[in-house]
N, C-alpha and C positions, 0 to 999 in steps of 0.2 A: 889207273891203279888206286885203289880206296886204300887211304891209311885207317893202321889199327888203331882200335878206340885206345885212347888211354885209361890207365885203368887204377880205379883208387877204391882202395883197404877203410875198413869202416867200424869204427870202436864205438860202442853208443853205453854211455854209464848213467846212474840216478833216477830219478824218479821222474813219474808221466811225463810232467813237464818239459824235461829235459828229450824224454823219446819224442816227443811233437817239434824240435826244436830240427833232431836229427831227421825228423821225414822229411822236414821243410829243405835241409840242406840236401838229402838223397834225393830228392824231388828236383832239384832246380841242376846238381848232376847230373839225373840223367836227360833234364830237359837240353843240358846243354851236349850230349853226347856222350860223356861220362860212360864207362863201364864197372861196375860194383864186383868187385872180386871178394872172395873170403880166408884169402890167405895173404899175409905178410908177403913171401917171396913173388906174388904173383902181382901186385900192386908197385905201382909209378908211386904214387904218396899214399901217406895214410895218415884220416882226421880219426882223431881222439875227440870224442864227444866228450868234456869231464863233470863230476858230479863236486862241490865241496861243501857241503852243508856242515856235516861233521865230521870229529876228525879220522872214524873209519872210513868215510868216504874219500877224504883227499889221501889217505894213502893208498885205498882202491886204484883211485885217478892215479897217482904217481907212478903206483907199476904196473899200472896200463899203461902210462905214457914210456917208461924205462923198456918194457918187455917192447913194444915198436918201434923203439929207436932202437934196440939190439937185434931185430930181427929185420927190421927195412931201415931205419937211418933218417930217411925222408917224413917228417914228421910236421903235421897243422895238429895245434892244440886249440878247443875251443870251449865253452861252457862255461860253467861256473866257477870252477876251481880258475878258469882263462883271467877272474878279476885279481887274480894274485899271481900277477905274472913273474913277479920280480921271484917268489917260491922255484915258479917252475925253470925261471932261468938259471939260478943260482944249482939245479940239481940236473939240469939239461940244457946247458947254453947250447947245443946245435939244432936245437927245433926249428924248424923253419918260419913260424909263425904261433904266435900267443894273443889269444881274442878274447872277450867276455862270450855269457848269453846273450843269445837273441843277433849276434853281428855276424850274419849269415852272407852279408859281404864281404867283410874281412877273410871270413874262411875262401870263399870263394876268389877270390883276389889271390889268395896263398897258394890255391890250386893252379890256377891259371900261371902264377909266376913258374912253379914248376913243371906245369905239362899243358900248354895251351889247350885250348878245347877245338875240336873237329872245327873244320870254315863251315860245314854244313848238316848240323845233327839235322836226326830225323825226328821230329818233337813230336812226331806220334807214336813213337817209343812208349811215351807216360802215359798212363792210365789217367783220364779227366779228375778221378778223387787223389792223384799225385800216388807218391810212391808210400807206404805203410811198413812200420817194421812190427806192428800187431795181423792176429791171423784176420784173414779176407770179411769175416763177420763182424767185427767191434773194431771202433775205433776211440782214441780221445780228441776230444774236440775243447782244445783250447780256446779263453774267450778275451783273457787280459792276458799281461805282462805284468810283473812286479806288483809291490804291494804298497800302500800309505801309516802299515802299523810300523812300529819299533819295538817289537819283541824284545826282551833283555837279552832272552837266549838265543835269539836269530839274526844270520848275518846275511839273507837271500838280499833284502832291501838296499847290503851295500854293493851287492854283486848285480840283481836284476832291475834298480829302480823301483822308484814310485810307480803307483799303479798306471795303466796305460790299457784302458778297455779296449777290444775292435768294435768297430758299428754294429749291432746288433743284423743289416742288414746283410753283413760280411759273414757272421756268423751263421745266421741261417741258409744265406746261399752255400757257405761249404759245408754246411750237414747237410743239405737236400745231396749235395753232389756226390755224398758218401752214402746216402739210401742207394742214390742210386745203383752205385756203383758195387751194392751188396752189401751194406752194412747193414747190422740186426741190432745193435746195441751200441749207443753214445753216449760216454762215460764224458760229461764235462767238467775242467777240471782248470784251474788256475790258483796264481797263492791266497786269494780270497774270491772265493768267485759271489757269495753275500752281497761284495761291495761292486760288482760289476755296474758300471755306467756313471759311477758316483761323477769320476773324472769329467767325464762328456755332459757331463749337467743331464742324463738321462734325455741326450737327444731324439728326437721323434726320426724313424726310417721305414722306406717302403719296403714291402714284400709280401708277395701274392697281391699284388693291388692293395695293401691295407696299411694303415698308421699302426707302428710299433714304436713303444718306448724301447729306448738301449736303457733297460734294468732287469734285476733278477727274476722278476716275477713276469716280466714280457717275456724274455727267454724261455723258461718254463715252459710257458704258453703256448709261447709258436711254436716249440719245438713236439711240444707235446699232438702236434696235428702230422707230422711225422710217420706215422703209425709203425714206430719201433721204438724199442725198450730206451729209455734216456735216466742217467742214470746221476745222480749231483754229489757231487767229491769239494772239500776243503770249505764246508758254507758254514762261515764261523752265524755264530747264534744271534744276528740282529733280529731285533723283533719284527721286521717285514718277512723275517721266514717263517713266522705264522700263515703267511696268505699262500704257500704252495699246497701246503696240508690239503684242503680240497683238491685240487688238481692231483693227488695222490689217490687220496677215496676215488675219484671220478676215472681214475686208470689213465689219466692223462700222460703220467710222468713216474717211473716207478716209485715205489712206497718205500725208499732206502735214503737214510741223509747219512752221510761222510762230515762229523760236526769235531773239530779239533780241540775239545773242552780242556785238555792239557792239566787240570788242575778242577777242584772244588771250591777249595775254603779262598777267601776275597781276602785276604790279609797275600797267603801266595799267589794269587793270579794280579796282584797290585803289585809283588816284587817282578813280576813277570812282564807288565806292562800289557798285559793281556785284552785288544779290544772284549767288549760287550760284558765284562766280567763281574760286572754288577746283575745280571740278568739272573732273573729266577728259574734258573733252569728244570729243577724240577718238578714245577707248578706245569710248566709250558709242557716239557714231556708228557704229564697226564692227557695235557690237553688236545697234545697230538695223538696221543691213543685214542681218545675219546671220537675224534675225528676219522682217522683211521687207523683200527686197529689192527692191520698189516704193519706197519710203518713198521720197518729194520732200519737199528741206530749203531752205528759204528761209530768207536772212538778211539783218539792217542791221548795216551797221559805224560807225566813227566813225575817220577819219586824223583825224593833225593834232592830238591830243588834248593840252591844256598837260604840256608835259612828255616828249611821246613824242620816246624816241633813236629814231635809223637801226636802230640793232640794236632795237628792241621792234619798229619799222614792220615791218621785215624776218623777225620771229617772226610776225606777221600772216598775210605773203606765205607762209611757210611754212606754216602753217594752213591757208590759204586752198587750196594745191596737193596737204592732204594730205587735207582732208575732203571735195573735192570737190562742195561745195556747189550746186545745181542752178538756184535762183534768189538773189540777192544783191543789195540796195541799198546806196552807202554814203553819203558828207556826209562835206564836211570840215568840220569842229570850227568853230562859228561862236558869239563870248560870246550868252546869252541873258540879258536884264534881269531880278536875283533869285537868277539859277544859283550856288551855292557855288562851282563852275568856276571863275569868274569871278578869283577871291582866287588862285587856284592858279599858281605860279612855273613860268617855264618854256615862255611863250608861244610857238606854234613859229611864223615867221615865214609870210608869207599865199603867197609863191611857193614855200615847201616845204610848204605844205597842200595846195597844190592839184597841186604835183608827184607828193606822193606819191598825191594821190588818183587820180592821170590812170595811175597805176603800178601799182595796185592795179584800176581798173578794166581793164585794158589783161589782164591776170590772171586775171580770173572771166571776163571776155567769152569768150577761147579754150576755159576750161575749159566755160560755159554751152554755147558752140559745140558741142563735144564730144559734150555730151551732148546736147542736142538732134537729133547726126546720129547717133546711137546708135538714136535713135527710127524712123529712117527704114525704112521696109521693114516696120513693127508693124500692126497692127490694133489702134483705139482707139475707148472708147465717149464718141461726146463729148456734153455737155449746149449745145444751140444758144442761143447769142446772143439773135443778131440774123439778121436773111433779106432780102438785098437780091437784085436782077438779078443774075444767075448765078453768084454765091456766097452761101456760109452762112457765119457765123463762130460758134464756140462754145470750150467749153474742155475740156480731159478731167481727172480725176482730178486730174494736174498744175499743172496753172493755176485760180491763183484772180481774182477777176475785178478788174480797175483796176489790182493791180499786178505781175501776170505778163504774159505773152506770150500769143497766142490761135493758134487752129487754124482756118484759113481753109480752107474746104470749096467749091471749084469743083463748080457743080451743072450737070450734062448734059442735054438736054431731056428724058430717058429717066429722070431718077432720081424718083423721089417729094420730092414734094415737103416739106421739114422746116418746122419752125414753132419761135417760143421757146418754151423749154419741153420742148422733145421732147427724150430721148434716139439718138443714131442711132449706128454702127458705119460707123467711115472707116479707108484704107488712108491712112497718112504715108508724100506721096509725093516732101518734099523740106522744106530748112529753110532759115530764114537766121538772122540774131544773136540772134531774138526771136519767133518765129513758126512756127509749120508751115503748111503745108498739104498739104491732104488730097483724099481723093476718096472720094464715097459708096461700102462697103463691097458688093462683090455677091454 
């Protein structure tokens, strides 16, 4: 008689990082036999993936972790809010188990005390590219762990460590394993992926038969032979990110940088403690255009930061009109529990945080505006979504997926029909503050 698989509940919170964290653990689940349920009542345990960067997040985590322990009881906490355990205990001492990021043993240990795992899984269950909680066409391809900055306002360095790069030869064998395996689009992504290798002394690794440095600009490179969309998230502004630029014009690597500039004026990005923040960034902008003038620039800011005068907010707005930024998130300055921030003189009161925020967003809207009707009239190759009744959605070049804008593709009874995954060519035949849409290309 075969016993039934045991079966564990699966809460996954935060940002990419944290979902690469949660594949790795549903991956090694069901290597072990593991069954993945999606209901509380229908699951032996359930791991809470948790998020704590800020402090909407750790109350996120908490009643995620609250609503699990009321609905199954049997509870592994792991992630990032897991580095403040003594929080989670104090508001849930019957958890079963409290872990940082990245201790994907720990959680597993936790499992196993509660519900051992089969004497004989069948380990070709798993898919070779492992298990994925992104759709079958894009994945994230994490390259480090942890960071070597000390941001004022960030506490990921006390929760995820110093940086800890993989081999760059680790790295490209599990992106090839993910072409294979169907993937159209690799979003890479880490808390500085810029400084990737720094750790490892940029040691030399094989693959394809050839010598690759583990740094930013190898990666690129290799990845970029690939022949699918790759996409670079969190590359704080070192001046070696001048050398991808070409491998952009030349379609190596798509023409999108995810650059975390958080700030303009050097007086706050020096309270902030902010790498590379002497950098001229808007000289260097031109000169990525100049190079290639595809390049789409996403950014996060921060108003409202202890200490920010009218006149730094106002050197922002300036920045903001002169670099012309394509996609842009910002946050007003919120204490995080831990953040050096916190000690900083200077507090700017909470209806001129959220003024200047409303002043500032009010600023890139027009300008994102802009440029989105700039698009109008193009021909674009977009990568599809999703396909419902007589639209497609998908994203081109420009957009990366959950935090940009999408390309809505009005499908005729006449056109072929798209699928996710597919590449198709559409006319942009109109825009609004966050969107295009389109029509199948004829």
């Amino acid at each position: 008689m075969i016993a039934t698989a045991p079966k564990v509940g699966f809460v996954s919170l935060g940002c990419p990082k944290a979902l690469v964290d949660s594949e790795r653990i549903l991956t090694q689940l069901r290597t072990e036999g593991y069954q993945i349920v999606p209901t509380y009542d229908a699951a032996d345990v359930v791991v809470v993936n948790t998020c704590g960067f800020i402090e909407s997040a750790v109350e996120e985590s908490l009643e995620a972790i609250g609503e699990a322990m009321a609905e199954n009881g049997k509870v592994v906490v792991t992630g990032c809010l897991g580095a403040r355990a003594e929080l989670i205990r104090a508001r849930f001492p019957q958890v079963l188990s409290v872990s940082g990021p990245q201790d994907y043993e720990s959680v597993m240990t936790a499992v196993h005390a509660q519900r051992p795992p089969p004497h004989d899984p069948f380990l070709d269950l798993v898919p070779p590219q492992g298990i994925k909680l992104t759709p079958r066409h894009y994945a994230y391809l994490k390259i480090s762990e942890g960071c070597n900055h000390r941001c004022s306002f960030c506490i990921i360095p006390s929760m995820r460590g110093d940086l800890v790069s993989r081999p760059i030869d680790a790295v490209l064998t599990e992106a090839e394993r993910l072409v294979k395996g169907g993937v159209r689009e690799l979003l890479v992504i880490s808390q500085d992926t810029s400084a990737y290798g720094v750790d490892l002394k940029y040691a030399d690794r094989t693959w394809r038969s050839r010598q690759w440095q583990t740094r930013f600009v190898d990666l690129a490179s290799a990845l970029g032979e690939l022949g699918v969309w790759v996409r670079m998230h969190y590359v704080y502004p070192y001046p070696h990110v001048d050398q991808i630029i070409p491998l952009m014009a030349a379609g190596k690597i798509l023409p999108y940088l995810d650059i975390p500039f958080q700030h303009s004026h050097p007086q706050v990005l020096k309270r902030m403690k902010r790498p590379a923040s002497g950098e001229r960034n808007i000289e260097r902008i031109r000169a990525w255009r100049s190079i290639c003038p595809e390049i789409t620039l996403r950014s996060t800011f921060i108003v409202g930061f202890p200490g920010e005068t009218e006149a730094e907010f106002q050197d922002l707005l300036a920045f903001l009109e002169e670099a012309q930024l394509d996609r842009v998130g910002a946050f007003a300055y919120s204490p995080v529990a831990g953040a050096a921030a916190n000690a900083l003189e200077g507090a700017v009161p909470e209806d001129v945080k959220q003024e200047r925020l409303e002043r500032f967003m009010a600023v890139q809207a027009d300008i994102s505006a802009r440029r989105l009707q700039a698009r109008i009239g193009t021909t674009e190759t977009i990568l599809i979504d999703e396909v419902g009744p007589g639209v497609a959605t998908g994203r081109s070049r420009k957009e990366a997926p959950d935090i940009d804008g999408k390309v809505l593709i009005k499908l005729r009874k006449s056109d072929p029909r798209p699928a996710p995954g597919m590449f198709i060519d559409v006319a942009i035949k109109k825009a609004d503050e966050h969107d295009l849409h389109a029509a199948i290309a004829i």
